[in-house]
Residue, then its C-alpha position, 0 to 999 in steps of 0.5 A: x898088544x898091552x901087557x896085562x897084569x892079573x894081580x891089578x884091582x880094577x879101578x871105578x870110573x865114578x867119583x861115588x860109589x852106587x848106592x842102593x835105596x833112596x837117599x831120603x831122610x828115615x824120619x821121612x819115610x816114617x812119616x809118610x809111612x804112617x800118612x798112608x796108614x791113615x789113608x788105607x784105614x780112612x778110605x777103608x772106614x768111609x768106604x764102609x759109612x757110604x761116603x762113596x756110594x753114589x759111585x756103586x750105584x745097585x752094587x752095595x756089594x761093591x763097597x763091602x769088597x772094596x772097604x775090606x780091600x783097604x782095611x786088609x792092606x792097611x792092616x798089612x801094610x801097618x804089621x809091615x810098618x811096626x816090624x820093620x819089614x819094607 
């Protein structure tokens, strides 16, 4: 039987430590964070013009529900953006 001894640290078999997160650059998320910004607001507004109406068909409801859908998480997603809160 080995000889084991407590006081021993235990020793990483990895050359690199595990890191949390991506490794993507933080000016790229800022980028991609604004571009879906402008994707939940501009789906929102052309949602709301009827730009998509010939998918709702009778439903004009749909496109009032879906068009606040989007312009609510875009709202979100921007007070989430500007705080710093991802």
């Amino acid at each position: 039987m080995e000889n084991i001894n407590e006081n021993k640290p235990i020793e990483s078999t990895q050359s690199k430590p595990a890191t949390s997160g991506t490794d993507a650059p933080a000016a790229m998320k800022k980028i991609f964070g604004v571009f879906m910004l402008l994707i939940y607001f501009g789906m929102g507004g052309l949602t709301y013009c009827g730009y998509f109406d010939i998918l709702f068909g009778e439903w004009h409801w749909m496109k009032w529900c879906l068009g606040s859908l989007f312009t609510v998480y875009g709202i979100w997603r921007a007070f989430r953006y500007f705080t710093g809160r991802n």
